[in-house]
C-alpha positions in Angstrom: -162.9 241.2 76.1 -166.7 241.4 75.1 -168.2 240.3 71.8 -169.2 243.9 71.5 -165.5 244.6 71.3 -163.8 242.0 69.2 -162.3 242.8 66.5 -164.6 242.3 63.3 -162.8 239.6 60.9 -162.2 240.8 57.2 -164.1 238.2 54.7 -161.3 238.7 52.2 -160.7 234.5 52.3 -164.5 233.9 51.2 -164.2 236.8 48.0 -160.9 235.0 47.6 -162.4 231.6 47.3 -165.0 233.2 45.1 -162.6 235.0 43.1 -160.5 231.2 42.5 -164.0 229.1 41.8 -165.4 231.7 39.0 -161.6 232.1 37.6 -161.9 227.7 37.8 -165.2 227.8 35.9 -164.4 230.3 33.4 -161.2 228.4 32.6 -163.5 225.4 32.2 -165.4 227.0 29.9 -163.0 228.6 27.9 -160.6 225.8 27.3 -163.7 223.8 26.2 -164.9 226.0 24.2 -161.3 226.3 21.8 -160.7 222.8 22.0 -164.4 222.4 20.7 -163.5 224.9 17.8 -160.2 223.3 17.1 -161.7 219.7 16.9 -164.6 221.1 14.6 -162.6 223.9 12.4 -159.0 223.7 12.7 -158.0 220.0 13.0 -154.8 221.0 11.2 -153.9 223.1 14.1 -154.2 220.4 16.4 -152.3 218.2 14.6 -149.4 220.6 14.4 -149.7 220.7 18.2 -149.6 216.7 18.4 -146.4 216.3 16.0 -144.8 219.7 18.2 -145.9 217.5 22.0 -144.6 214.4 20.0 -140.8 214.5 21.5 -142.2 215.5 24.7 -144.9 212.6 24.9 -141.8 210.1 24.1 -139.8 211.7 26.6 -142.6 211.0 29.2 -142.5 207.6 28.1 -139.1 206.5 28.3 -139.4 208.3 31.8 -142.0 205.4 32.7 -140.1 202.7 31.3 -136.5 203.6 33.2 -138.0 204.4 35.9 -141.1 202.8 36.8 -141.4 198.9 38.1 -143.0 196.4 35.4 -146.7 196.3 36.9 -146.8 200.3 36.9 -145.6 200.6 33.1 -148.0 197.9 31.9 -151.0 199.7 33.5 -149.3 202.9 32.0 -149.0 201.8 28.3 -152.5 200.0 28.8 -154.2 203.7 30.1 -152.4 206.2 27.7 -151.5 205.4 24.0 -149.8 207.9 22.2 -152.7 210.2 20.6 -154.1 210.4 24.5 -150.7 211.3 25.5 -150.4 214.3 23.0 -153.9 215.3 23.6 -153.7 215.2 27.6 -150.5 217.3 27.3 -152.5 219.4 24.9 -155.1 219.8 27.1 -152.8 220.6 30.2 -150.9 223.4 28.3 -153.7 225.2 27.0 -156.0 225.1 30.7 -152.5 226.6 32.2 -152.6 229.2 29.5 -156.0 229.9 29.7 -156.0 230.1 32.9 -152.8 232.3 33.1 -155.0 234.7 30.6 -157.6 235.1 32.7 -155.7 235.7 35.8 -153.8 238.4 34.3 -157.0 240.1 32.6 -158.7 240.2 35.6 -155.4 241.4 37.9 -155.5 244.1 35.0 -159.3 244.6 35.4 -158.9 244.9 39.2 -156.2 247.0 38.7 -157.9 249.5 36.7 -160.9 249.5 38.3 -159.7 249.6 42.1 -156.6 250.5 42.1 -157.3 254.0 40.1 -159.2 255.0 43.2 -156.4 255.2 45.3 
């Protein structure tokens, strides 16, 4: 086999990887930007999201206390108090959203765009 005659690779994995890293950085943006707008407009709204992750957060902690040996759940308590807690979980559910959101739009957009030529 000559090099003349290999087969040419596809780059689908490098559009791929593109595809993931702008999906990444528009997520980044995105969820900073509403949490920026909650903090500065709407801190009611994230306090309603704090007293609703509130069970959860406890839950998480009693997790750590059963669970966990008595170095591990010192350094735990000492790292996360319970506004960080409800925050991070915040945080975590509105970047998997988000990010869910803009992985469906542009599915839809590739969708629509590509697969009507079909």
């Amino acid at each position: 086999m000559t090099i003349e005659s290999a087969p040419r690779r596809d780059p689908r994995f490098l559009w791929l990887f593109l595809g993931k890293v702008i999906l990444l950085m528009a997520t980044i943006v995105a969820v900073y930007a509403l949490y920026a707008y909650l903090h500065a407009y709407r801190l009611d709204w994230l306090g309603w999201f704090y007293v609703k992750l509130q069970p959860l957060t406890s839950s998480l902690y009693g997790l750590v206390e059963t669970y966990f040996p008595d170095d591990v759940k010192y350094k735990i308590r000492g790292a996360i108090t319970d506004d960080l807690g409800q925050r991070s979980l915040f945080l975590l559910f509105l970047t998997a959203s988000v990010e869910l959101a803009l992985y469906s739009l542009f599915k839809l957009l590739k969708f629509v765009l590509v697969g009507s030529r079909r």
